[in-house]
DRENLUMZA-263205 format. One record per residue (C-alpha): residue in three letters; y, z, x. Coordinates in steps of 0.25 Angstrom, whole numbers, plus 5000, padded with zeros to 4 digits. Each point is the difference from the previous one (the first is absolute). Example, Ala and Ser with C-alpha at 12.3 -4.5 7.8 and 13.67 -1.06 7.14 Angstrom:
<nodes>
ALA498250315049 SER501449985006 
</nodes>
This chain:
<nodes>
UNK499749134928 UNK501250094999 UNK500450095008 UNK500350124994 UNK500550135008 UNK498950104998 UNK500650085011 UNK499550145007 UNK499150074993 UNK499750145000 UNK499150104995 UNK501050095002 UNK501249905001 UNK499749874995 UNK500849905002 UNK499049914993 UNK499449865006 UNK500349854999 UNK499049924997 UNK498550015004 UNK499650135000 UNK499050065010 UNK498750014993 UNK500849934988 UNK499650024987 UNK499949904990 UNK501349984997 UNK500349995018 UNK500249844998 UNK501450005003 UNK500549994987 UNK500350144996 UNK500749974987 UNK501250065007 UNK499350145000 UNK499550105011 UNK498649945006 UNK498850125000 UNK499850025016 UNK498750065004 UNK500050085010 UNK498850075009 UNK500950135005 UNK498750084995 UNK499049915006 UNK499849954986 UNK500849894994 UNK501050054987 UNK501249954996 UNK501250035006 UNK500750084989 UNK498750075000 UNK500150075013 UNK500550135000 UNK500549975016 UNK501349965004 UNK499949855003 UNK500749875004 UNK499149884998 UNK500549865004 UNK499249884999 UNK500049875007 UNK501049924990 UNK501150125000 UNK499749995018 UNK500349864996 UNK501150024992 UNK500750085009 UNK499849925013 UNK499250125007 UNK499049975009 UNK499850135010 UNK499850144995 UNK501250065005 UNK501049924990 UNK498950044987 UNK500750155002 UNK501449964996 UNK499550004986 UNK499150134999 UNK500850134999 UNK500050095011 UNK499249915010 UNK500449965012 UNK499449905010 UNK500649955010 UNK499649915013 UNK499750095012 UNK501349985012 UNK499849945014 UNK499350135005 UNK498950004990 UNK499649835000 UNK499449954987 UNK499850114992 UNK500850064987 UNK500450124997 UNK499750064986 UNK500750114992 UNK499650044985 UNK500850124995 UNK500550075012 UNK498549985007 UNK499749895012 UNK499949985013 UNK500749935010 UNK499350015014 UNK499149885003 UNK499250105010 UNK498550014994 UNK500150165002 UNK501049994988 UNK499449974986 UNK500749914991 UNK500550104988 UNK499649864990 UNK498949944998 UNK500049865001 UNK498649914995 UNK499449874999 UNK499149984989 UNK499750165002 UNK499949995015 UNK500950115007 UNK501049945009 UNK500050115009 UNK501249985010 UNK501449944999 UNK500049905010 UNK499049934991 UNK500650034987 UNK501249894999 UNK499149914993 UNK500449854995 UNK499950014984 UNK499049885000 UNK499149954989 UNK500350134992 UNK499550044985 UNK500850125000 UNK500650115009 UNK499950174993 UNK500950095007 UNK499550134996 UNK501150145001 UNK499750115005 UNK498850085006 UNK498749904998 UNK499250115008 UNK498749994989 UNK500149864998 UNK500449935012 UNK499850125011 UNK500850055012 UNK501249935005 UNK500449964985 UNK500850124997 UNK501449934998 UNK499149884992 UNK499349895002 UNK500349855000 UNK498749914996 UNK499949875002 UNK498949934993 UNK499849865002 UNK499849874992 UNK498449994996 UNK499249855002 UNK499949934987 UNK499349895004 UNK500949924989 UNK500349895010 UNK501650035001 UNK500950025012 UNK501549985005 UNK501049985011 UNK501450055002 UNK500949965007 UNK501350105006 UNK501349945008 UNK501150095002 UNK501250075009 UNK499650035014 UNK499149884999 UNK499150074993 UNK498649954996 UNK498850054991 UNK498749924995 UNK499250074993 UNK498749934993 UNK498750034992 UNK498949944996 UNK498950054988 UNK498649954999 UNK498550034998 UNK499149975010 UNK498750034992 UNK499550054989 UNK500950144998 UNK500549985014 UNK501349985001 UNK501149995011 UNK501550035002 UNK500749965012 UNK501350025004 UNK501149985009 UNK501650035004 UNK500749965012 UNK501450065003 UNK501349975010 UNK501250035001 UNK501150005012 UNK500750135005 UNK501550054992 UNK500250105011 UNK500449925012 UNK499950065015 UNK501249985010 UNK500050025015 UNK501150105002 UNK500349965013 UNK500249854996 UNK500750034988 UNK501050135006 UNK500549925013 UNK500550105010 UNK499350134991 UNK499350065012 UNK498749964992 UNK499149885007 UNK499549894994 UNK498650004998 UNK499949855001 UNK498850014989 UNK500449844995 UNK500749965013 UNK501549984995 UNK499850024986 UNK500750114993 UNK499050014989 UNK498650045004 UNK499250024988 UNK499950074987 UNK499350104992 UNK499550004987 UNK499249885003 UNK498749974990 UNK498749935004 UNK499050054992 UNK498549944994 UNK499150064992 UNK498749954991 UNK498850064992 UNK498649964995 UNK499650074987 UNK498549994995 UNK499850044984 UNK498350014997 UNK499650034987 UNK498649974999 UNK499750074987 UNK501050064989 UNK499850145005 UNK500149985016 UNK501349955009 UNK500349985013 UNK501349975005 UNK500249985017 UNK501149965008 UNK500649965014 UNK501550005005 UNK500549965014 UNK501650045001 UNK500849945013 UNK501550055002 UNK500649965013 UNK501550034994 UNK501250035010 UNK500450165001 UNK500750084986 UNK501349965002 UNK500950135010 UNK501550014999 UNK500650125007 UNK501150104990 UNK500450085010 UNK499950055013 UNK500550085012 UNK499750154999 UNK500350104987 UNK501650034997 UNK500650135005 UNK500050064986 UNK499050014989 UNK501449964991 UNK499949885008 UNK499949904986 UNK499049915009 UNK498850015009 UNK500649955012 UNK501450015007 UNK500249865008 UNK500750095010 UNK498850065005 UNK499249915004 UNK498550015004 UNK500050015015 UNK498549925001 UNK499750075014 UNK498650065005 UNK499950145004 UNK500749965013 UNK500949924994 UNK499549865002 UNK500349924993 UNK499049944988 UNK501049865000 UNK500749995014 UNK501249914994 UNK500649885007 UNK500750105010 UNK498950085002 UNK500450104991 UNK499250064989 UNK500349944986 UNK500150104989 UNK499549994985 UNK501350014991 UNK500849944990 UNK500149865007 UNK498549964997 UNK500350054985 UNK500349854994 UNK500350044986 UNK500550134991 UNK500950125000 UNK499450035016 UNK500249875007 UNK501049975010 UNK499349855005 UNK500949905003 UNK499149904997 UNK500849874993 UNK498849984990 UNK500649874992 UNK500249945014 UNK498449995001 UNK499749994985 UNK499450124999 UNK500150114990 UNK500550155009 UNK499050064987 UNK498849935005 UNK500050005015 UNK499150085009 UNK500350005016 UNK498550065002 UNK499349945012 UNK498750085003 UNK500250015014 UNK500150135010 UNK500749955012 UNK500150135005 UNK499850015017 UNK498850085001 UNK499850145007 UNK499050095004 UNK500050074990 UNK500149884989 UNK499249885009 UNK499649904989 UNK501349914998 UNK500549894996 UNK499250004986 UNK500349924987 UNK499250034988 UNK499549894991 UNK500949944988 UNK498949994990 UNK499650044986 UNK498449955000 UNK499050054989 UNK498549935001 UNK499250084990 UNK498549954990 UNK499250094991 UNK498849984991 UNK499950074985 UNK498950004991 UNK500150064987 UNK498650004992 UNK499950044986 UNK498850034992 UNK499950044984 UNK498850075001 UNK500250034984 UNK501049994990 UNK500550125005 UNK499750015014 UNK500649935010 UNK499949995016 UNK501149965008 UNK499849995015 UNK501349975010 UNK499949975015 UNK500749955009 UNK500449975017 UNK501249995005 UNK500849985012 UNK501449955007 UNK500750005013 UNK501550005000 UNK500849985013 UNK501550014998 UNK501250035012 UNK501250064999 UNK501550035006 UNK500250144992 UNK501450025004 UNK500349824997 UNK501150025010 UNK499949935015 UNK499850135007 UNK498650045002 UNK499850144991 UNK498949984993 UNK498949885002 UNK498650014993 UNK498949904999 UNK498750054989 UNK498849964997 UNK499150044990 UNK498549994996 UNK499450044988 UNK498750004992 UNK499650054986 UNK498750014993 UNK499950064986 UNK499050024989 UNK500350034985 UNK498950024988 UNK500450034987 UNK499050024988 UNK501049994986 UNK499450054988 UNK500250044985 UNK499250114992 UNK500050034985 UNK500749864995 UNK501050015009 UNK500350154998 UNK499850015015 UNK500449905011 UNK499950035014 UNK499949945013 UNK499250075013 UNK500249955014 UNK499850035014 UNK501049925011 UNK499950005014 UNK500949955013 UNK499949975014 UNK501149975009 UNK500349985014 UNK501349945006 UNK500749995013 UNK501350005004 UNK500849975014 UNK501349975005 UNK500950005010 UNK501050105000 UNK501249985007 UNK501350114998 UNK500850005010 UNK500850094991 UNK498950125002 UNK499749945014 UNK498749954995 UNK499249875002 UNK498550024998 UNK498949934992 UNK499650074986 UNK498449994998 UNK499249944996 UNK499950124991 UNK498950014990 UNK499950044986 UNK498650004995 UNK500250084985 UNK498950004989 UNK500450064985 UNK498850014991 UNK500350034984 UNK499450034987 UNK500649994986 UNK499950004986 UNK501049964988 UNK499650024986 UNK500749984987 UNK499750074989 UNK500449934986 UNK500050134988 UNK500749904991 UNK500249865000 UNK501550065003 UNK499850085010 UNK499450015014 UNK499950105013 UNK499749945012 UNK499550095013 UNK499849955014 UNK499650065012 UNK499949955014 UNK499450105012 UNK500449925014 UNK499650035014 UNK500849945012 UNK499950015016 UNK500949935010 UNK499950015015 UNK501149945009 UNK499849975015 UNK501250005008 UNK500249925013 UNK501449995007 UNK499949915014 UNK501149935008 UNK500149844998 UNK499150005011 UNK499050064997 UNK500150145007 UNK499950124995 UNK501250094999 UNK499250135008 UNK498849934999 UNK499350125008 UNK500250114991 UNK498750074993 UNK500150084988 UNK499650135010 UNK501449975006 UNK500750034984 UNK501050084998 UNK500349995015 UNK500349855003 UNK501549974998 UNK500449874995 UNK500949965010 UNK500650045013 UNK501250054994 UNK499350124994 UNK499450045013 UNK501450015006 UNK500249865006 UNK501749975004 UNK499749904987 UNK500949954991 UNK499250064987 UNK498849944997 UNK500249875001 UNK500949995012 UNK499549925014 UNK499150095008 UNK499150034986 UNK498749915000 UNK500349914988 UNK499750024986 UNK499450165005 UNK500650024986 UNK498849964994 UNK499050065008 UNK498750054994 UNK500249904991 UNK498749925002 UNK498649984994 UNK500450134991 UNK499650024984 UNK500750074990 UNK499350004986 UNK500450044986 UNK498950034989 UNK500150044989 UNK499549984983 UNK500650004987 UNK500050034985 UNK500949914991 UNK499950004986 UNK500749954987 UNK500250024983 UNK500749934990 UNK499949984985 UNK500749894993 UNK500350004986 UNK500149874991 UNK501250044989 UNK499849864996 UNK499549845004 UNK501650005004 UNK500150125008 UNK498950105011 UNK500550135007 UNK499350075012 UNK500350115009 UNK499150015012 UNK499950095014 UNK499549945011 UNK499950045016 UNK499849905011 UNK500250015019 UNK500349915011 UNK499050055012 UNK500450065009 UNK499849985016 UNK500750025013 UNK501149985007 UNK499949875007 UNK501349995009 UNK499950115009 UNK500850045013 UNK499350105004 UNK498650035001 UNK499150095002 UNK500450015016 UNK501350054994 UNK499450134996 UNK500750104988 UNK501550045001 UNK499850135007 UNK499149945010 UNK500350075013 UNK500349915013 UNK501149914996 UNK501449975004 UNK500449974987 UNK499450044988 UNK500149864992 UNK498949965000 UNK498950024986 UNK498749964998 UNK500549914988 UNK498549944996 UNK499850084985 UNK499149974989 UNK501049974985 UNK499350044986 UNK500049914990 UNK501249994989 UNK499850044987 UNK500649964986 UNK499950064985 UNK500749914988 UNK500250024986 UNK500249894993 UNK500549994985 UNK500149864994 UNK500049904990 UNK499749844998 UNK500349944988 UNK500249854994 UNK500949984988 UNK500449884990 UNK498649935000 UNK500050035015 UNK501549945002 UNK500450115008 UNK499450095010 UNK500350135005 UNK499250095010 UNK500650115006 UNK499550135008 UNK500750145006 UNK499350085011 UNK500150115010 UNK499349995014 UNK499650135008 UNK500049945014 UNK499550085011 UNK499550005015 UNK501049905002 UNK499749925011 UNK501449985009 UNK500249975014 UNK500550105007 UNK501249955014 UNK499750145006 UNK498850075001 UNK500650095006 UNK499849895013 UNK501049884999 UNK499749885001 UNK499050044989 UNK499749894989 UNK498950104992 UNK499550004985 UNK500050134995 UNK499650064984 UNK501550075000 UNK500449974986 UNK499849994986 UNK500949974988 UNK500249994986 UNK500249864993 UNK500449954986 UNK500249884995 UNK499849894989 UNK499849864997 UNK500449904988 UNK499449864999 UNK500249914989 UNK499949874997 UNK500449904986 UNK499949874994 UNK501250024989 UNK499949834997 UNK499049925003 UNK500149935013 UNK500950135006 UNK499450125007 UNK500650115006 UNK499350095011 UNK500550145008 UNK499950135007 UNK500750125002 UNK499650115009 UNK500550155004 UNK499550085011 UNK500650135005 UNK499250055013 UNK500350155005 UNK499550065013 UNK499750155000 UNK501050015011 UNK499150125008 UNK498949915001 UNK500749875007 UNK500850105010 UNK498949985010 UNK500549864998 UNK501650015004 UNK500049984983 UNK501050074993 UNK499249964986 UNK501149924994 UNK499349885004 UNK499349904995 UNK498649935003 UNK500249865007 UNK500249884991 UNK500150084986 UNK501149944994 UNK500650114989 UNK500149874989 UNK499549894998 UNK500149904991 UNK499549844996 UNK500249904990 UNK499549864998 UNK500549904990 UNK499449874998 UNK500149894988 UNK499049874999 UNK500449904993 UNK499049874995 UNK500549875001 UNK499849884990 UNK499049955009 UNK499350135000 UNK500550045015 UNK500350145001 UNK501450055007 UNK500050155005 UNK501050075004 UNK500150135007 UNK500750115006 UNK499550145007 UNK500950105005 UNK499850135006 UNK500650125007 UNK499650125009 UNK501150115003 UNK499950065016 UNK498950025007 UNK499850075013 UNK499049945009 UNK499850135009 UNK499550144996 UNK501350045005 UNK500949934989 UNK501049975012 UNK501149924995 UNK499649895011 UNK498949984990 UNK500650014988 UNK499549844995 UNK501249984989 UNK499649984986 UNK500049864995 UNK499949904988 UNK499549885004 UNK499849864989 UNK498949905000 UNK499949884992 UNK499049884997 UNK500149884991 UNK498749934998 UNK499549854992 UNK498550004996 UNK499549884994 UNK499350014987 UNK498749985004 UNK500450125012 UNK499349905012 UNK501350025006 UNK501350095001 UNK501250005011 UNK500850125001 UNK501250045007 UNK500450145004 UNK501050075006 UNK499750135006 UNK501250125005 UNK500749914989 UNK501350085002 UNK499949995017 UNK499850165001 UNK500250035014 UNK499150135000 UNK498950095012 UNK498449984996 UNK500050125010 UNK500650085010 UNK499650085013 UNK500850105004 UNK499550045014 UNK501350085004 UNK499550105007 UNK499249935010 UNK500549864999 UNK501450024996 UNK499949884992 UNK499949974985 UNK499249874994 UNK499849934990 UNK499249894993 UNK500949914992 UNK499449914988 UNK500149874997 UNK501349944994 UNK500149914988 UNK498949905001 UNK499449884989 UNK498749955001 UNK499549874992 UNK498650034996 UNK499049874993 UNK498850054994 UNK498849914997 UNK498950064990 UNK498749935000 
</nodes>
């Protein structure tokens, strides 16, 4: 079978599909004829063609996954425009992070919606820490643009990204691949078809992933001889202790297809993922304090270096002379801010890709801080299952029931060193649990012969999770343990979609969605043992109680100075609710006009919200009182627990999808303007410091578009690309609260982006087929923090990957080799900028040039 590039399609950007199709048509043998495959889609829980969809879509299918060497969700996005996903950094564990024009979310905390909707065969995903999914066994992925708020429901106002698996067949076939690459890396993937009775039939699949560390950790005190900095002694004398970036990943399904009669289907399934991989890989920027003028062209001036001392000036690392070590330029391996003297070539390490993180607080232990030494855990680990069910029933020929459920749940456990420096600033070990149970009923119909077709549905979800950690900052003069807090949520919804067809030409579709949420979070803060900061305060003794002994007049050295009762920060702060309610009307038009079979306009406005919640990293509780609370010393202390609103979005859409030359060239493209409002940012002052609260304190206005295209000029030559604009504008009086000035921009929105994809199969005499293929694509800056600091400017970057494959002709077999960061881009994933309580800027850099021989046998 050849394999022919039938790259990204959209319904608002195709970029078209190889070989395959989702829900393929007749002609979805593979051999296109070198023209543009008809994809069919289910983006209004109907299935239509592709070009037929008046929404904005990118549609991949298994082979052009394939084709591509993609195989997790994060890589998909470099060809859809103005999408962004990336892999979460060390302080979220395994989780991703999801942007679609301008709207995501990048907090792993439940309290904090995801702005993208991401699905599984039509189950919501409802957190990032469970949405970095492996793309195994796949038909197809949809990545739907813009506000889905009547289709898919809160939480999708950016977009949605559907994964829909590959159904039994019971045809008796199956496969194995086999991957060895850099890093050591290894994947097997296999799967096996076949009926089991009589319309029974079962899929079951499996992948296994490893692959060693590319970030490598050094003992500073081994490797900086006479530094001031001692050794750890973490692998006796060896200068080299570990790595990050490590894989170790397993995962396998059981699918379950019953169709008993023509009219009735059942489809369940099991899953059962295991990730037991090492941290994201850390490597510190910058560090030491702010320079002395704002001119100053970079963060950090290495002559002013962070003194790392308690309140009474202990030290957090006493140095080999007793003296503290302080956080500078020394512990900055690479870049404009380094001053390490580290003779990298010496050890055979790379200054770009080397970490001196330890996890540990060695710090002596006072009074007021009495639960030293610590060392947080250096792990990445992810177990999570879920059962689907999916039933459909054809009650007529135009009436259809469609039932959807689903159970769900995880527990990630992840450590990290935040400031991935030797000194104890920042240490954190998390652990979160998490259960979901949802329920979907659809009822699609047609009146009038097809005048009318409409779907009605009701959707229900039930979640709970917990989360805990502990929290070590010695920077804040905090080290406490964080939960388990609860976040039990329901959200209930009813909707309808209808299209109405006037002419066979012409359609209007309508949707309306109304949606009902309530979170409640319970906060408990206690000390690593188990005590409870003021554990004898009442709610009779608010406003009165102060937090700690400094307010009341205590000789202290501020809050967290010795002679305050540890973490008295935080009092209050235990067995305590906060609870957000709230409902919601979403609703959605479009008409679409066919000029011809070649060419389909549309224009559509559509609203969609991310819930909202409450703030779920106070400092302050309730013991803290208002701002003008009489009775203290000093007036910093706030109440900082407060409800947030949902955000809200409004796009108008204009677009076209059109095919040309006997379907030899495709061309989608779409225009819109977003109203954005109640923007959800997080505010550092409120007007308490430290303060970490989610406040609606913005809203903006964004435009945009997006070209996809893709073209078979000859046969056995096709071409695929994506180009994409977005400008995003603040109304700069509503992000004041925030410390905005309004001329930033939303986290990971790139201004342009752009792909292409070239691939050329060649047959052989003996009927082999030889492909060839190469994908490029580019994102300009991004910022990776509200703020738009330049710390967190992630440079713009091109980046190549190629693939050369041999299928036999009978395609029982096929060996690729690819090479991926063909062009060895050094380039940022993500940054942190934590300046102002850290000093320290990080980063998480990507792989390098890699290859990877891949041998696939088709059974």
């Amino acid at each position: 079978m050849k394999l022919r590039t039938m790259g990204v399609v959209s319904s608002l950007a195709v970029m078209a599909s190889l070989a395959a199709p989702a829900y393929a048509q007749d002609e979805g043998s593979g051999d296109t004829g070198g023209r543009n495959t008809e994809i069919v889609v289910t983006a209004e829980f109907r299935e239509a063609k592709l070009q037929d969809t008046p929404i904005a879509i990118t549609a991949v299918n298994s082979e052009m996954l394939e084709a591509r060497g993609q195989t997790d969700i994060a890589q998909v996005a470099a060809q859809a425009p103005n999408v962004t996903l990336k892999p979460q950094p060390q302080n979220g564990g395994a989780g991703l992070i999801a942007f679609i024009r301008g709207v995501g979310q990048t907090d792993f905390n439940y309290a904090l919606d995801p702005g993208v909707g991401v699905y599984v065969d039509d189950v919501y995903i409802p957190t990032l820490s469970s949405s970095l999914l492996d793309l195994m066994d796949l038909d197809r992925i949809e990545i739907l643009r813009g506000p889905q708020g009547t289709l898919a429901g809160k939480n999708s106002i950016g977009g949605a990204i559907k994964l829909f698996s590959q159904k039994p067949k019971g045809d008796g076939s199956g496969s194995l691949q086999v991957t060895y690459g850099s890093y050591n890396r290894l994947d097997i993937r296999g799967m096996a078809d076949f009926k089991v009775a009589e319309n029974l039939s079962a899929r079951v699949s499996g992948v296994a992933k490893s692959r060693d560390g590319y970030v490598d950790l050094l003992d500073y005190g081994r490797t900086h001889p006479g530094s001031n900095v001692p050794s750890s002694n973490a692998r006796g004398a060896n200068a080299i202790v570990g790595t990050q970036g490590g894989q170790s990943y397993v995962a396998g399904k059981v699918a379950l297809r019953w169709t008993p009669t023509d009219t009735l289907e059942v489809n369940v399934s099991a899953d059962y993922t295991s990730d037991h991989s090492e941290p994201a890989p850390t490597v510190v920027l910058a560090a030491g304090l702010p320079g002395p003028t704002s001119s100053n062209p970079h963060p950090f001036d290495p002559k002013i270096p962070n003194p790392a001392t308690n309140a009474n000036g202990g030290a957090w690392l006493p140095g080999v002379n007793g003296l503290p070590v302080p956080v500078d330029c020394h512990f900055v391996p690479y870049g404009v801010n380094s001053c390490d003297t580290l003779n990298a070539s010496a050890l055979g390490v790379d200054p770009r890709f080397i970490s001196y993180a330890n996890f540990m607080d060695g710090m002596a232990n006072t009074s007021q801080a009495p639960y030293k030494p610590y060392a947080a855990k250096q792990n990445q680990d992810f177990i999570g299952w879920g059962v689907h069910g999916n039933v459909s029933l054809d009650i007529s020929d135009n009436l259809q029931l469609v039932w959807i459920s689903s159970w769900r749940e995880y527990e990630s456990r992840w450590g990290q060193d935040q400031d991935a420096t030797p000194v104890p600033v920042a240490q954190l070990d998390n652990e979160m649990h998490h259960r979901a149970w949802s329920q979907e009923l659809r009822l699609n119909g047609a009146l009038g012969d097809g005048l009318l077709e409409y779907t009605l549905g009701g959707f229900y979800f039930d979640q709970n999770g917990n989360y805990t950690a502990r929290v070590d900052l010695n920077y804040a003069g905090i080290d406490f343990i964080h939960g388990p807090d609860t976040t039990p949520s329901t959200s209930k919804a009813v909707f309808f979609n209808g299209t109405l067809h006037p002419t066979d030409a012409w359609s209007i579709t309508g949707g309306l969605r109304y949606s009902k949420d309530e979170k409640t979070y319970t906060y408990y803060r206690s000390n690593p043992d188990g005590s409870i900061p003021f554990e004898d305060w009442t709610p009779a003794d608010l406003p009165a109680l102060p937090i700690c002994e400094f307010f009341q007049g205590a000789p202290t050295a501020g809050p967290t100075g010795i002679g305050n009762t540890p973490n008295c920060l935080l009092s209050g702060l235990y067995g305590i609710s906060d609870t957000f309610k709230g409902d919601r009307w979403d609703w959605r038009i479009v008409t679409d006009y066919r000029f011809s079979d070649q060419f389909l306009a549309y224009a559509s406005v559509s609203t969609g919200y991310k819930s909202g919640g409450v703030n779920p990293r106070p400092f302050f509780g309730p013991s803290a009182g208002e701002c003008d609370a009489p009775g203290y010393v000093a007036p910093a202390a706030c109440n900082q627990l407060k409800a947030f609103n949902p955000e809200t979005l409004t796009t108008y859409e204009i677009g076209f999808k059109s095919d040309f030359f006997d379907r030899r060239l495709r061309l989608n493209a779409a225009g819109f303007i977003n109203k954005y409002n109640d923007i959800i940012l997080t505010l550092s002052a409120c007007p308490s410091v430290p303060c970490l609260q989610p406040n609606n304190v913005g809203k903006a206005d964004v435009k945009g578009f997006e070209l996809e295209m893709s073209a078979y000029p000859v046969d056995g030559l096709s071409f695929d690309g994506s180009l994409s604009y977005i400008n995003f504008k603040y109304d700069a009086a509503s992000v004041a609260a925030a410390g905005l000035t309004g001329d930033e921009v939303t986290p990971y929105t790139p201004e342009w982006t752009y792909s292409f994809g070239i691939q050329y199969d060649h047959e052989l005499k003996n009927g082999a087929t030889v492909s060839a293929r190469f994908d490029g694509s580019y994102q300009s800056d991004t910022f990776t923090e509200a703020s738009n600091s330049e710390a967190s400017r992630v440079d713009g970057v091109f980046l190549g990957n190629a693939r050369l494959s041999y299928t036999t002709a009978d395609s029982d077999w096929r060996v690729s080799l690819e090479v991926q960061n063909l062009f060895d881009k050094f380039y940022y994933l993500s940054k942190s900028d934590v300046t102002a309580s850290l000093g320290l800027v990080t980063g998480v850099p990507a792989l390098p040039r890699t290859w990877a021989v891949t041998v696939r046998r088709n059974f």
